[in-house]
MITIPA-516596 format. One record per residue (C-alpha): residue number from 1; x, y, z. Coordinates in nm, 3 decimals. Layout:
! residues N
+-----+---------+---------+---------+
| num |       x |       y |       z |
+-----+---------+---------+---------+
| NUM |       X |       Y |       Z |
...
+-----+---------+---------+---------+
***
This chain:
! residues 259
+-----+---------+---------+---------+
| num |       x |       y |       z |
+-----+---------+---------+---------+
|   1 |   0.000 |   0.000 |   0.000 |
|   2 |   0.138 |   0.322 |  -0.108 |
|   3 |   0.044 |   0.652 |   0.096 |
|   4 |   0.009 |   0.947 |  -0.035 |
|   5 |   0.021 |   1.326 |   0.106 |
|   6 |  -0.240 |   1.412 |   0.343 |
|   7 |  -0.539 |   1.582 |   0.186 |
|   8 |  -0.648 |   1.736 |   0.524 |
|   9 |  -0.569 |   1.694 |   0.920 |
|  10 |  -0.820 |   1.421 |   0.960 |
|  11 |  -0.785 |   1.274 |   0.570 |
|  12 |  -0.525 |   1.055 |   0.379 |
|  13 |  -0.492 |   0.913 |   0.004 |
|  14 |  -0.397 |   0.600 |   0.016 |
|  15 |  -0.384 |   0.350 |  -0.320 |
|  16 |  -0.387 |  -0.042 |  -0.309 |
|  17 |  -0.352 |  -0.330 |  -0.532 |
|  18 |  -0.678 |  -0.525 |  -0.547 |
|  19 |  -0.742 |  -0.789 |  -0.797 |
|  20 |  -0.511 |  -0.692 |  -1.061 |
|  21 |  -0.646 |  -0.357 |  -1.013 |
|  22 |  -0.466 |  -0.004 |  -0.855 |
|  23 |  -0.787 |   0.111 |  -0.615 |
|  24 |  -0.752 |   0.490 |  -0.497 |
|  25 |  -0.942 |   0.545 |  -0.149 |
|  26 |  -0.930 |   0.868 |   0.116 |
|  27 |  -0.819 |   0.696 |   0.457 |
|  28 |  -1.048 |   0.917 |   0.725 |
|  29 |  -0.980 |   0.921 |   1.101 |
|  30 |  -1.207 |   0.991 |   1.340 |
|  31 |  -1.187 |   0.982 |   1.744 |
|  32 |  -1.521 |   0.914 |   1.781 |
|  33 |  -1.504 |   0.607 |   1.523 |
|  34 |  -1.477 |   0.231 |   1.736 |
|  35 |  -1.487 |   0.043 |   1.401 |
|  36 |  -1.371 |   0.015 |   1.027 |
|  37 |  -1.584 |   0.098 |   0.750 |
|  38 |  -1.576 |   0.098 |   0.386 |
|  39 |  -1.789 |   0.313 |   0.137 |
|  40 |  -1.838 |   0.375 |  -0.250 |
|  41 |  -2.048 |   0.633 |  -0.316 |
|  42 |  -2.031 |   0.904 |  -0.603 |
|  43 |  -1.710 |   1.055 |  -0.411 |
|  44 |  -1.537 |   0.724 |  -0.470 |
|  45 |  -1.415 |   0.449 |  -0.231 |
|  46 |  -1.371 |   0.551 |   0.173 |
|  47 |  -1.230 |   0.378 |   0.403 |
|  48 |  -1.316 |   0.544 |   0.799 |
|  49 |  -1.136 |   0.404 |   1.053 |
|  50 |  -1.079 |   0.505 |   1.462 |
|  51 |  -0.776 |   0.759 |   1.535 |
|  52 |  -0.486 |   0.511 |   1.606 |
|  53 |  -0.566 |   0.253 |   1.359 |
|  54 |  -0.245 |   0.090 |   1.205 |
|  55 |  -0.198 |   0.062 |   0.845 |
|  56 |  -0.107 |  -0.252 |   0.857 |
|  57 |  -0.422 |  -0.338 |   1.014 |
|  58 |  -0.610 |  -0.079 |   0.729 |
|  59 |  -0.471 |  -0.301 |   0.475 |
|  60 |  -0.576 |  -0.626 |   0.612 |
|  61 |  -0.923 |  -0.515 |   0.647 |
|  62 |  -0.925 |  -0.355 |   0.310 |
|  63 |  -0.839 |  -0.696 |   0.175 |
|  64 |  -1.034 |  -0.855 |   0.385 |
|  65 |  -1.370 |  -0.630 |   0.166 |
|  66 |  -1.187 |  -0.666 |  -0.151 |
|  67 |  -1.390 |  -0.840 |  -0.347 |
|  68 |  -1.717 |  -0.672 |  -0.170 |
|  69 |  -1.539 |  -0.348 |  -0.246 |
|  70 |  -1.428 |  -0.415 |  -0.626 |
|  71 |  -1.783 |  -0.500 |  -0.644 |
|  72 |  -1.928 |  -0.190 |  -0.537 |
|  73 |  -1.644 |   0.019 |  -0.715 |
|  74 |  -1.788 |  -0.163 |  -1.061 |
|  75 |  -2.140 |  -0.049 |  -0.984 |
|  76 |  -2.079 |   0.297 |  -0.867 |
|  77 |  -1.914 |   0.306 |  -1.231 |
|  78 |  -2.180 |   0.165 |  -1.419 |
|  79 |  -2.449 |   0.420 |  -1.264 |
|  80 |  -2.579 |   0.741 |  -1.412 |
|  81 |  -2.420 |   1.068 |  -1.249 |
|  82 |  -2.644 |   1.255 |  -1.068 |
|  83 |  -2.629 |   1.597 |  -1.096 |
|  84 |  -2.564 |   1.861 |  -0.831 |
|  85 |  -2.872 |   2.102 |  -0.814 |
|  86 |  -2.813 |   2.473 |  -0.823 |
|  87 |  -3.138 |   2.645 |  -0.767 |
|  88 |  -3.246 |   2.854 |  -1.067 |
|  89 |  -3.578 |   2.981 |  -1.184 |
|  90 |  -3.780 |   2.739 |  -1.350 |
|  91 |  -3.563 |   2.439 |  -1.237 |
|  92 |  -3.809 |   2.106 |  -1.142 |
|  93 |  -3.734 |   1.897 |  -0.880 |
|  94 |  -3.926 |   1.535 |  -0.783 |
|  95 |  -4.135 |   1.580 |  -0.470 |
|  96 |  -4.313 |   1.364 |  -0.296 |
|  97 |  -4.263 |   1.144 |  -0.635 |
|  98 |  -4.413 |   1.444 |  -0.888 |
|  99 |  -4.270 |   1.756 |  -1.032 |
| 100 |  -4.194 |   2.053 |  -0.812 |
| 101 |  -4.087 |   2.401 |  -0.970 |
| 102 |  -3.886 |   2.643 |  -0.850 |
| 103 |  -3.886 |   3.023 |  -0.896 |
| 104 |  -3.616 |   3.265 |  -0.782 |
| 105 |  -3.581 |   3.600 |  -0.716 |
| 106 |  -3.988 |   3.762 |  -0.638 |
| 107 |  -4.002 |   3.679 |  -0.280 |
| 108 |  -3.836 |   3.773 |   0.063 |
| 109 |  -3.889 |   3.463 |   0.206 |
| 110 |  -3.968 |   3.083 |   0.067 |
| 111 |  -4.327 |   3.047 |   0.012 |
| 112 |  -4.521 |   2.801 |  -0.182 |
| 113 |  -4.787 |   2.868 |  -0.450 |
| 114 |  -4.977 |   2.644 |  -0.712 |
| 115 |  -4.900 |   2.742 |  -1.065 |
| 116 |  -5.161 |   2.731 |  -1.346 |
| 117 |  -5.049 |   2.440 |  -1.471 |
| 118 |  -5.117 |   2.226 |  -1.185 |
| 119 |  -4.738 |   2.180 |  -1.096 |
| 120 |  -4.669 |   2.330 |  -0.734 |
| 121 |  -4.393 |   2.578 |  -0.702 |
| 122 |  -4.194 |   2.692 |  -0.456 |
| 123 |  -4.099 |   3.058 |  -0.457 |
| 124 |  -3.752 |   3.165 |  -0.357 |
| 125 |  -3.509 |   3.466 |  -0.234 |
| 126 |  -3.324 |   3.615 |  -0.436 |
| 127 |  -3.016 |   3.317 |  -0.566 |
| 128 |  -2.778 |   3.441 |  -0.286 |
| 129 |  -3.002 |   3.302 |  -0.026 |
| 130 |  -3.214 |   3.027 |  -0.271 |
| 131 |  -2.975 |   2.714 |  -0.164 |
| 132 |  -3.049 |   2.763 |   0.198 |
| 133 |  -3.404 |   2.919 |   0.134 |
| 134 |  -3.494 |   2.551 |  -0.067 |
| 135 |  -3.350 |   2.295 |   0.189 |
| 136 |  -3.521 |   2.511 |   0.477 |
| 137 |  -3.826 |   2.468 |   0.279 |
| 138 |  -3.799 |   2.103 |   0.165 |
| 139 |  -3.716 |   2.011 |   0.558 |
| 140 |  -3.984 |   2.168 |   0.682 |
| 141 |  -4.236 |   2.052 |   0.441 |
| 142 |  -4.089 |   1.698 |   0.504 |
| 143 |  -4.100 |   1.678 |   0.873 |
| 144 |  -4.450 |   1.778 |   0.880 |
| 145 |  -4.504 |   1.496 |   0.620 |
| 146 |  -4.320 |   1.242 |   0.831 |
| 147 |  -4.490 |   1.294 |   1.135 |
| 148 |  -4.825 |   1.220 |   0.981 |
| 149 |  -4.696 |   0.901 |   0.844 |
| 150 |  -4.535 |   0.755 |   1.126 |
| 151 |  -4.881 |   0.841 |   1.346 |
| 152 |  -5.076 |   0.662 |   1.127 |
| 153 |  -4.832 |   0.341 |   1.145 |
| 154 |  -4.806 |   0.362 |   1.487 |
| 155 |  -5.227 |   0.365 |   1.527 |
| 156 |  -5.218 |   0.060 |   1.244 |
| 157 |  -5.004 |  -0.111 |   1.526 |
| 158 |  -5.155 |   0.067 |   1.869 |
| 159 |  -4.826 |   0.190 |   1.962 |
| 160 |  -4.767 |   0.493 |   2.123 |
| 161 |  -4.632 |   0.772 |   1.887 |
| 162 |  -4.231 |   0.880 |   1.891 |
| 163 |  -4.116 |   1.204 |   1.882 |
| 164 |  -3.996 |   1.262 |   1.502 |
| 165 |  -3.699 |   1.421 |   1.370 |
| 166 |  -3.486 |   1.451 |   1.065 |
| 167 |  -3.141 |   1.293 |   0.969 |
| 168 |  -2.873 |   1.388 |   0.746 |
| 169 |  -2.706 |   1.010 |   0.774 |
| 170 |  -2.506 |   0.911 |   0.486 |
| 171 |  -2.595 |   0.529 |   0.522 |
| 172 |  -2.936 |   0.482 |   0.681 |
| 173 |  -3.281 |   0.690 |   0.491 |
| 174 |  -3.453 |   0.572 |   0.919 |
| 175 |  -3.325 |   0.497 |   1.254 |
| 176 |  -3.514 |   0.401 |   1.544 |
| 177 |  -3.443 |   0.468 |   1.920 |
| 178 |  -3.673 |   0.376 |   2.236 |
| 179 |  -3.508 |   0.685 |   2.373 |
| 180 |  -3.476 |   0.918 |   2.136 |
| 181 |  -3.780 |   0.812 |   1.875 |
| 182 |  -3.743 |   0.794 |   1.464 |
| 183 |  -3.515 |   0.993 |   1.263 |
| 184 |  -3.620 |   0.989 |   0.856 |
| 185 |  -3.344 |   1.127 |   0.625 |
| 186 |  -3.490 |   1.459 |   0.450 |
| 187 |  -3.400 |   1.342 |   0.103 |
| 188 |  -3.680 |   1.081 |   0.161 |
| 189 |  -3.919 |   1.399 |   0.033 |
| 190 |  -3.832 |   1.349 |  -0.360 |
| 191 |  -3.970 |   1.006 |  -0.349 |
| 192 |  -4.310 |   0.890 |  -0.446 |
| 193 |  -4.523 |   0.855 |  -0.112 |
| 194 |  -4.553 |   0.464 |  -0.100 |
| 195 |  -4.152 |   0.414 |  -0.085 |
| 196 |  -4.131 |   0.720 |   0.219 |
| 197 |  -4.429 |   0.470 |   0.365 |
| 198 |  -4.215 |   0.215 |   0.348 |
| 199 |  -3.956 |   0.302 |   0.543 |
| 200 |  -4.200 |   0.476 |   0.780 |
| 201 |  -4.345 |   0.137 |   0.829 |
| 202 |  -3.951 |  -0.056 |   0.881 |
| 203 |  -3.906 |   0.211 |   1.181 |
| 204 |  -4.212 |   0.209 |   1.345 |
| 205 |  -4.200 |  -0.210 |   1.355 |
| 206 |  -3.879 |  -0.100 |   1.511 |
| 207 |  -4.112 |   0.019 |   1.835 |
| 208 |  -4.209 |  -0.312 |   1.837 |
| 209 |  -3.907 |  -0.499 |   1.776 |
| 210 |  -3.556 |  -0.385 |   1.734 |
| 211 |  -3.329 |  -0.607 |   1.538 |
| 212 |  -3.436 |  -0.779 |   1.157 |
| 213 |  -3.554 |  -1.097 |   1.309 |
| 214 |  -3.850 |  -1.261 |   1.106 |
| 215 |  -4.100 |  -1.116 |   1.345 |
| 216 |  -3.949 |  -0.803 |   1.297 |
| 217 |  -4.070 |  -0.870 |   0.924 |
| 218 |  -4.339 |  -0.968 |   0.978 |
| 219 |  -4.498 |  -0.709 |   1.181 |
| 220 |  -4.370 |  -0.482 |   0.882 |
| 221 |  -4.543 |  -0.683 |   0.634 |
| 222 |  -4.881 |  -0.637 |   0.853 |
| 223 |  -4.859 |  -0.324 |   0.783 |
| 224 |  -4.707 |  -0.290 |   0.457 |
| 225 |  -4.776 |  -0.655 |   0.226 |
| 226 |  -4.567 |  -0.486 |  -0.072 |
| 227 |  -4.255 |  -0.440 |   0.119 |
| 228 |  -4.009 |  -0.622 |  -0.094 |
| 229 |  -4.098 |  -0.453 |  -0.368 |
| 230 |  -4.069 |  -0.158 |  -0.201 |
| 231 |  -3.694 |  -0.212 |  -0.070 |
| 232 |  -3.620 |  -0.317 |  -0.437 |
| 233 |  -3.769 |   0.052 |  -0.553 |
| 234 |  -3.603 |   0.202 |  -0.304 |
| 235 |  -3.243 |   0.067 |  -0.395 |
| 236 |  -3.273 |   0.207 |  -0.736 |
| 237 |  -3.467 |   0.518 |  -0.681 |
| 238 |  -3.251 |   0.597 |  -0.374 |
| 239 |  -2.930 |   0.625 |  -0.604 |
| 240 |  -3.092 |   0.905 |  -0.849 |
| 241 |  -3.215 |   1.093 |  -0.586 |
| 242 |  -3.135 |   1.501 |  -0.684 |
| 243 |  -2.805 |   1.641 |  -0.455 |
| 244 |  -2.859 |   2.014 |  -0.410 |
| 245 |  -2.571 |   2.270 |  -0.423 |
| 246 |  -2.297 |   2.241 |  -0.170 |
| 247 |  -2.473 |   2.070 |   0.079 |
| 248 |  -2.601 |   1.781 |  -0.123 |
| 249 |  -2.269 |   1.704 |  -0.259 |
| 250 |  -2.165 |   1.584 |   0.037 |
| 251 |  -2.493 |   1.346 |   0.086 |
| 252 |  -2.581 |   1.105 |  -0.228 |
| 253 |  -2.645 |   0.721 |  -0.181 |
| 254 |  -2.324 |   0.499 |   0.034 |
| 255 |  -2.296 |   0.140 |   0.020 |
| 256 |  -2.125 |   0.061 |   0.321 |
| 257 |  -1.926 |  -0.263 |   0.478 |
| 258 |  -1.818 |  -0.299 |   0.880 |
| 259 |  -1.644 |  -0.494 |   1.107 |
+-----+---------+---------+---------+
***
């Protein structure tokens, strides 16, 4: 393994031979890490690992993943490149799995309007302010969204309701916590309703039980009989999802490996 200069105080390039093949990763350390992880996502290959890991121990469990990460490298490559957003008048975005417009520039604050052709738009600040103006917007509208959901799942199931927040995770779209409730990743909001339902449903059956055991599944198919399908949507829809300005291009769809 051959290491290159450090891109930043907590970052390193480092390059192994995998399979024939010369694989380019950023090493990250992290204090607050207690594992190793690997990702691929459309930054390229990571590999995050606690403070005082060796490399000799990097490289071992780098090897250890390399067929699993060859294998992700290859699809990463083979997928379409999503674009990074930059909010500009008359720019569409999916919503809630349909076409949402956006218009810069007439308003002091974000507000949203139907247009005449039935599409709803969202009505921006002026572009110095739109980035922040749209995620602000899209948050909002999607925590008010989510908490609906996950009430009505937890009445299908008589289970009390959790309080409901957002996440920015890079590997998880829902997490579940008897103390601190359900977190549902914002980006969720560009999907069609039935796939955010989905994984509505997998974190309330969390409330109920918390690991992937089958009854875990099954109390997620009483709830939602289309599930698998639903996963199998999600996989590919997940991937295409918009990233918007600065801040998306540092979200975007991981596939991750730990030990």
């Amino acid at each position: 393994m051959k290491r290159a200069r450090s891109a930043a105080a907590s970052e390193e390039a480092l390059r192994i031979e995998l399979g024939g093949q010369s694989v380019q990763l950023t090493l990250r350390r992290s204090p607050a890490r207690r594992t190793l992880a690997l990702q691929v996502d459309h930054r390229g290959a990571r590999v995050s690992v606690p403070l005082r890991t060796s490399l000799a121990q990097i490289d071992a469990f780098i090897r250890n993943h390399g067929d699993w990460l060859l294998d992700r490298i290859g699809r990463a490559a083979e997928l379409p490149r999503v674009p990074v957003v930059v909010p500009m008048d008359g720019c569409e975005l999916p919503f809630f799995g349909r076409p949402m417009r956006l218009r810069i520039g007439s308003v002091n604050r974000a507000q949203w309007r139907p247009a005449a052709d039935g599409v709803e738009e969202l009505h921006l600040p002026a572009r110095a302010h739109a980035e922040r103006a749209l995620l602000r917007a899209l948050q909002s509208r999607a925590l008010a969204w989510f908490r609906g959901r996950v009430e009505e799942y937890c009445l299908r199931l008589t289970l009390p309701v959790p309080p409901v927040r957002l996440s920015k995770a890079r590997t998880r779209w829902g997490s579940c916590s008897s103390l601190s409730g359900i977190r549902l990743h914002w980006r969720l909001v560009h999907l069609p309703p039935e796939l955010i339902d989905y994984v509505v449903a997998h974190e309330v059956a969390h409330l109920r039980e918390m690991n992937h055991s089958p009854r875990f599944w099954a109390v997620v198919e009483s709830v939602c009989p289309d599930w698998r399908a639903a996963r199998a949507r999600l996989r590919q829809a997940g991937a295409s999802l918009p990233l918007i300005g600065a801040a998306g291009a540092a979200q975007g769809s991981n596939f991750e490996a730990e030990d």
